[in-house]
VEXMAR-629570 format. One line per field, with one value per residue (C-alpha): residue number from 1; residue in three letters; x, y, z. Coordinates in steps of 0.02 Angstrom, whole numbers, padded with zeros to 5 digits. Layout:
<titors>
pamar: c(NUM, ...)
nutor: c(ALA, ...)
X: c(X, ...)
Y: c(Y, ...)
Z: c(Z, ...)
</titors>
This chain:
<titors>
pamar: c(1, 2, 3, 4, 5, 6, 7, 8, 9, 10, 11, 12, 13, 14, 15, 16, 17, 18, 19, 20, 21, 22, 23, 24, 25, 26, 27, 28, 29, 30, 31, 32, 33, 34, 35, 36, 37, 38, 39, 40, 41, 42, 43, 44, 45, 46, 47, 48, 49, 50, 51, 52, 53, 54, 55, 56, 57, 58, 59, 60, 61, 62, 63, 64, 65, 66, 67, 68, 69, 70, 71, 72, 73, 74, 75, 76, 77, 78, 79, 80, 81, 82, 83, 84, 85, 86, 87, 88, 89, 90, 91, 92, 93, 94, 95, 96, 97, 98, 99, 100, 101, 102, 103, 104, 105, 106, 107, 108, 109, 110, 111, 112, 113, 114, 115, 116, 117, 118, 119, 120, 121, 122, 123, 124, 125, 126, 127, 128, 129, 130, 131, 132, 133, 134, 135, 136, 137, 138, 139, 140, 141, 142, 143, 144, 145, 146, 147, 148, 149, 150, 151, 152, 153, 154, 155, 156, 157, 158, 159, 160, 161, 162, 163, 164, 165, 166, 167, 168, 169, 170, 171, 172, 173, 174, 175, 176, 177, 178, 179, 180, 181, 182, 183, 184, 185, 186, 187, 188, 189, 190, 191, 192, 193, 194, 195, 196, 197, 198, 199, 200, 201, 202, 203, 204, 205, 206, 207, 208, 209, 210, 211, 212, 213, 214, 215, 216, 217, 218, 219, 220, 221, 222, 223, 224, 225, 226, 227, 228, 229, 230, 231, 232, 233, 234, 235, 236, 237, 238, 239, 240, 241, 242, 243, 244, 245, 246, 247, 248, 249, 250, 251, 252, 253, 254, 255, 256, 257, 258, 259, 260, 261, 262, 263, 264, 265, 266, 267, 268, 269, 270, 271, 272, 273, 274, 275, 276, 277, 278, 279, 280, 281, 282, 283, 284, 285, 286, 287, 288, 289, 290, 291, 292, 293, 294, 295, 296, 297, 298)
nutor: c(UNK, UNK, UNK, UNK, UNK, UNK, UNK, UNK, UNK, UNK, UNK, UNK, UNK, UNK, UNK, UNK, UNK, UNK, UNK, UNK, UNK, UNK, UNK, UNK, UNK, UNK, UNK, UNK, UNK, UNK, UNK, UNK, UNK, UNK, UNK, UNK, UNK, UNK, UNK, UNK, UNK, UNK, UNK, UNK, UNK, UNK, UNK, UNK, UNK, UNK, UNK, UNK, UNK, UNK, UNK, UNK, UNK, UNK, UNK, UNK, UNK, UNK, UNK, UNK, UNK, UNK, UNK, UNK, UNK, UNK, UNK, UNK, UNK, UNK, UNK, UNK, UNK, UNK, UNK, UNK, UNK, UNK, UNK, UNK, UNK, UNK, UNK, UNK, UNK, UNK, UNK, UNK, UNK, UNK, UNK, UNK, UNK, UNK, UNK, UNK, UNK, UNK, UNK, UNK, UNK, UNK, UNK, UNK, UNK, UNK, UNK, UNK, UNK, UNK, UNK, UNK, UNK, UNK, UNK, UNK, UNK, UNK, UNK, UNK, UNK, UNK, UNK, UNK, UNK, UNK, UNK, UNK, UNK, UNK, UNK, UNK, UNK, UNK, UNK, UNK, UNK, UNK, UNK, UNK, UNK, UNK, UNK, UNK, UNK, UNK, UNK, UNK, UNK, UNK, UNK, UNK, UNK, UNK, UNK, UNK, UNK, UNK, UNK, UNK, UNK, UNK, UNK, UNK, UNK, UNK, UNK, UNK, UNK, UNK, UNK, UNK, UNK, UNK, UNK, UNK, UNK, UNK, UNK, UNK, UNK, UNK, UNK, UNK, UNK, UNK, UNK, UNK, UNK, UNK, UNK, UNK, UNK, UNK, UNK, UNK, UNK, UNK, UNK, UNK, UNK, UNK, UNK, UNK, UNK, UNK, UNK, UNK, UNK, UNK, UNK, UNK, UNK, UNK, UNK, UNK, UNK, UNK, UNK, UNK, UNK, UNK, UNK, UNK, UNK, UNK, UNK, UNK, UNK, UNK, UNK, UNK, UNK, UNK, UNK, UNK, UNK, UNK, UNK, UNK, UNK, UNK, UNK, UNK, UNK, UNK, UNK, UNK, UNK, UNK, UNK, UNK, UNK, UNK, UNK, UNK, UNK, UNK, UNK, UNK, UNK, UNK, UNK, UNK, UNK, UNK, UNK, UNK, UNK, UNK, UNK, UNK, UNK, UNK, UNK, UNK, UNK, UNK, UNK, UNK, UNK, UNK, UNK, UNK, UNK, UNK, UNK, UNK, UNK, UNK, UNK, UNK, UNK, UNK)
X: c(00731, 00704, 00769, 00790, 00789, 00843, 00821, 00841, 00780, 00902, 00855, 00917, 00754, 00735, 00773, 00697, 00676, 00585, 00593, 00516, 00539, 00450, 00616, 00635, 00480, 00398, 00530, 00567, 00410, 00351, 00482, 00357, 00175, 00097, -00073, -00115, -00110, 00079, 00140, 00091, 00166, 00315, 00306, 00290, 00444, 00556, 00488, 00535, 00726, 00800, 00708, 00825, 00958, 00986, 01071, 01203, 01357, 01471, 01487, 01361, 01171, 01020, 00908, 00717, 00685, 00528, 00550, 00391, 00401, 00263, 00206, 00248, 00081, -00100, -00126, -00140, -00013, 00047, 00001, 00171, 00330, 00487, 00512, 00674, 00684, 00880, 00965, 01187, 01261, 01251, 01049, 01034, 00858, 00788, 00676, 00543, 00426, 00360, 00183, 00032, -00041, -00207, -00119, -00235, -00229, -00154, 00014, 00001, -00132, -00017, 00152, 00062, 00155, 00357, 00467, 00529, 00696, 00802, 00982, 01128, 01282, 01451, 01548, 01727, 01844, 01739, 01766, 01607, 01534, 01354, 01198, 01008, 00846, 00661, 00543, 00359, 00225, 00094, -00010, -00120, 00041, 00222, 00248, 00178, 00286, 00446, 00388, 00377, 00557, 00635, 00529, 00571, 00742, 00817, 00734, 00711, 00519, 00482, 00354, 00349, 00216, 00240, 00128, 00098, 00020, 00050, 00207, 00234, 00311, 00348, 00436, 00428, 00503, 00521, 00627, 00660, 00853, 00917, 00860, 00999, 01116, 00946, 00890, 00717, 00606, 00486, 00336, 00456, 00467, 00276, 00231, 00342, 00239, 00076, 00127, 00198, 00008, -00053, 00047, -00097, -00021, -00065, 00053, 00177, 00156, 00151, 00185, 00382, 00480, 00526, 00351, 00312, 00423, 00392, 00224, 00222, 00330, 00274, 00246, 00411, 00571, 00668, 00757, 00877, 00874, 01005, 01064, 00945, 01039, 01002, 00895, 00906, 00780, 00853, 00935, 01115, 01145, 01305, 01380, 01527, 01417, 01315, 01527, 01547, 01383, 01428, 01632, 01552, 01435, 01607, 01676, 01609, 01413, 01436, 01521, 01371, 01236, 01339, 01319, 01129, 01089, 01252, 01258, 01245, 01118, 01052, 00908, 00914, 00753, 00733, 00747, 00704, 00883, 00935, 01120, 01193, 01369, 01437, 01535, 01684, 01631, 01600, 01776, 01859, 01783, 01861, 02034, 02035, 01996, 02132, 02290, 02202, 02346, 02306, 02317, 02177, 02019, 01867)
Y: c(00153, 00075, 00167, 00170, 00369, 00387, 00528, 00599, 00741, 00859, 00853, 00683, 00584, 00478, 00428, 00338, 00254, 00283, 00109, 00100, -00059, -00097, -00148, -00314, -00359, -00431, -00542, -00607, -00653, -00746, -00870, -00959, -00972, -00886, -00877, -00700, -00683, -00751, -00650, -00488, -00560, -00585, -00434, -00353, -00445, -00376, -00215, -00223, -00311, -00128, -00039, -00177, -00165, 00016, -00069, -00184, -00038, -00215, -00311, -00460, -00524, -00499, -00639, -00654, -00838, -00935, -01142, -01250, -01339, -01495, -01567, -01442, -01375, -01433, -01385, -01533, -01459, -01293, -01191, -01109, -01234, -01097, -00908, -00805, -00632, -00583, -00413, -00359, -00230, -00189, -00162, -00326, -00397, -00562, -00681, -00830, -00940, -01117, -01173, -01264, -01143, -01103, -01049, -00906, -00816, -00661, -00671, -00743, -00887, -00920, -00934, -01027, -01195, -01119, -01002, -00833, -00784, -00661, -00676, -00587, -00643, -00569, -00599, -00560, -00540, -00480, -00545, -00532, -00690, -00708, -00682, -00758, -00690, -00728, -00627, -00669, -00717, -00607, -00469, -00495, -00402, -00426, -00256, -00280, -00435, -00324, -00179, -00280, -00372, -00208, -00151, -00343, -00371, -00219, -00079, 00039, 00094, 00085, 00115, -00001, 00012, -00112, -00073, -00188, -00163, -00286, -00264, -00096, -00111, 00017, 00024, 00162, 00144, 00288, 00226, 00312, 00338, 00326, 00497, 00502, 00565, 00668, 00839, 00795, 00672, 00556, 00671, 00731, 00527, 00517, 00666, 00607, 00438, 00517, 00599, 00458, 00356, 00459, 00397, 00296, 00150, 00268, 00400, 00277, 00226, 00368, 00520, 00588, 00570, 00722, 00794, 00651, 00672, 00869, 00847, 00704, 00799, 00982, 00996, 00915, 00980, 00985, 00839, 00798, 00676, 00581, 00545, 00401, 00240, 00126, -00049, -00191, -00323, -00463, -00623, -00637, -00820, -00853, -01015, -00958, -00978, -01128, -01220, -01180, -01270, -01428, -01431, -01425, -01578, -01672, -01771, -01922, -01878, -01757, -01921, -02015, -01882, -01886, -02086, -02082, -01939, -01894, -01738, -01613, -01493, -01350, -01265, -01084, -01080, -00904, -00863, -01054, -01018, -01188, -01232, -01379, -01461, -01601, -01707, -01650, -01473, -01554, -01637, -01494, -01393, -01532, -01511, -01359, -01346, -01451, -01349, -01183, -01126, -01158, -00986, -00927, -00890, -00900)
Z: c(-00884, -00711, -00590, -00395, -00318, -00122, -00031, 00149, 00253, 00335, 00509, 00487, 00552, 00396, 00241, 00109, -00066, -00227, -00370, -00544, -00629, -00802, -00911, -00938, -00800, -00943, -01022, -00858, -00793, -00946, -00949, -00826, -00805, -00661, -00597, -00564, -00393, -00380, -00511, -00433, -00280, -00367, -00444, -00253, -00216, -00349, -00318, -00118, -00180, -00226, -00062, 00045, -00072, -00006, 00148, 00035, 00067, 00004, -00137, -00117, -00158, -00069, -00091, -00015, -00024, 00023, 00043, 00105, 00236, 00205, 00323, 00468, 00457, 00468, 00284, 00154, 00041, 00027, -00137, -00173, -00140, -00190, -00220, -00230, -00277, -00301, -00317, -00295, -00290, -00455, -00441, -00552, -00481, -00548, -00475, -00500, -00408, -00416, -00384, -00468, -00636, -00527, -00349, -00286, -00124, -00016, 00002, 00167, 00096, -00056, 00067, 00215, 00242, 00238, 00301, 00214, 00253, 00212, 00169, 00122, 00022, 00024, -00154, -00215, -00092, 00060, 00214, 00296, 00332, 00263, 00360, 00350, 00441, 00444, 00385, 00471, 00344, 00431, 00366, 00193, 00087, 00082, 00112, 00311, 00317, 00285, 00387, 00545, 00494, 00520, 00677, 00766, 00660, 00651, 00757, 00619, 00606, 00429, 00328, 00142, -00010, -00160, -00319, -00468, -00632, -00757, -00825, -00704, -00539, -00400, -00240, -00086, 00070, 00210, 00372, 00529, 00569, 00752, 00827, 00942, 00790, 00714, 00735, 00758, 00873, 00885, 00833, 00678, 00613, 00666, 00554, 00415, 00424, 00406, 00256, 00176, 00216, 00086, -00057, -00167, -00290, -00440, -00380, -00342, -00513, -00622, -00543, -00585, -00450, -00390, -00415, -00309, -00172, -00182, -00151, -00024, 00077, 00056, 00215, 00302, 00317, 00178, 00084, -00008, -00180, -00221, -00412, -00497, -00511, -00659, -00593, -00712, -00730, -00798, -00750, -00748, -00789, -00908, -00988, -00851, -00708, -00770, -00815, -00615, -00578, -00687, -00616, -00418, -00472, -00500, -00640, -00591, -00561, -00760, -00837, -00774, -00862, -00991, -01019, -01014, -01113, -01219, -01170, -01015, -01009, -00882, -00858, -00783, -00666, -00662, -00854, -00930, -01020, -01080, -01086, -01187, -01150, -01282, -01205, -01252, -01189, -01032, -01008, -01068, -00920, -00783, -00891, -00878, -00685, -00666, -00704, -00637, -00505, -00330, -00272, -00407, -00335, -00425)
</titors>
């Protein structure tokens, strides 16, 4: 099962985050073909989605989205041209990635020509309006980029490793809480840091997670472990979402697909999922949208 663990220490200097994601990695990922070195990056990035995630305390998505930008640079073309890693509230995390078969590099190399942002998405009937940031692309690993978001973005010294093998990802993430509501100090975070250097990508891995945590931290104050929550690896598109998709294209620009090719059909670009409307299907979506009530909200 993949699972996210937190945890947090009782002098109240930190807390922290423990993923393990191997379900469905595998199904996911092959929908497309990667080169190596961007599928362990986007491996790193669905690892890091349920470390943020820990902040979502509202119904909504998280999504970590990389767009080029050709031609603002003074590199010919840039080698990866769109990434998204998603996770909600529900710890659903999905995410894919388009470049040319052969695209090689660091992570900075392989995102150098865009911008990495990260945003976050109230759903339902939440209030709070949604929110973007940028994320640096600095450092040879993600994990640096995100560590110095939330030093710059949010004040919060923390300290991120990401671990990928194969099919096998893994998530840690330790972050110093505001010490003016902690029991401890600076040198208490600083000592909790050092220990938490140690942790080697094996470990992160393989080891059991509370044998992990017990002996990362057997010489820090004591913690506390929260109850496992279920992660799922999977993408969440439906033939609901994908009607939405075709009724906000309008009846006009649908009846116009549907003249050329007879029918209306969508691709999911995370999963490759195709999805095929007749005609009539197609019509009978715009029908129905019609007499929904007013007051219904969707």
């Amino acid at each position: 099962m993949s699972s996210l663990t937190t945890f947090t220490f009782d002098n109240h200097v930190a807390h922290g985050a423990l993923v393990r994601l191997h379900t469905g990695v595998h199904e996911l990922l092959d929908s497309r073909v990667y080169s190596p070195d961007l599928r362990e990056l986007l491996g790193q990035a669905m690892a890091a989605m349920p470390l943020l995630a820990t902040h979502l305390n509202f119904e909504g998505r998280i999504n970590l989205q990389f767009q080029s930008l050709p031609g603002t640079r003074t590199i010919a073309a840039p080698k990866t041209q769109l990434l998204v890693a998603q996770i909600d509230h529900r710890l659903r995390v999905r995410a894919m990635a388009k470049a040319a078969p052969d695209a090689v590099g660091t992570f900075r190399e392989l995102l150098e020509g865009g911008v990495l942002a990260l945003m976050v998405e109230p759903t339902g009937d939440n209030k709070r309006p949604p929110s973007q940031a940028l994320v640096l692309i600095e450092g040879e690993r993600l994990e640096q980029a995100l560590e110095s978001y939330f030093e710059r973005s949010e004040q919060l010294p923390t300290l991120i490793r990401l671990a990928v093998r194969g099919d096998e990802l893994a998530g840690f993430m330790l972050q110093r809480l505001p010490l003016e509501s902690a029991q401890g100090g600076q040198e208490d975070w600083e000592h909790l840091r050092i220990l938490a250097t140690t942790l080697t990508p094996d470990e992160l891995l393989d080891a059991d997670p509370d044998r992990l945590l017990l002996n990362l931290f057997a010489d820090a104050p004591p913690l506390r472990r929260f109850e496992p929550r279920e992660v799922h690896v999977a993408c969440n598109c439906d033939r609901a979402g994908i009607s939405r998709l075709l009724i906000g294209l309008g009846r006009e620009e649908v009846d116009s697909i549907l003249a050329e090719q007879g029918s209306a059909s969508v691709t999911c670009e995370f999963c490759g999922r195709d999805y095929v409307f007749t005609a009539a299907e197609a019509r009978e979506l715009f029908v129905a949208a019609s007499i929904v009530p007013s007051g219904t909200r969707h």
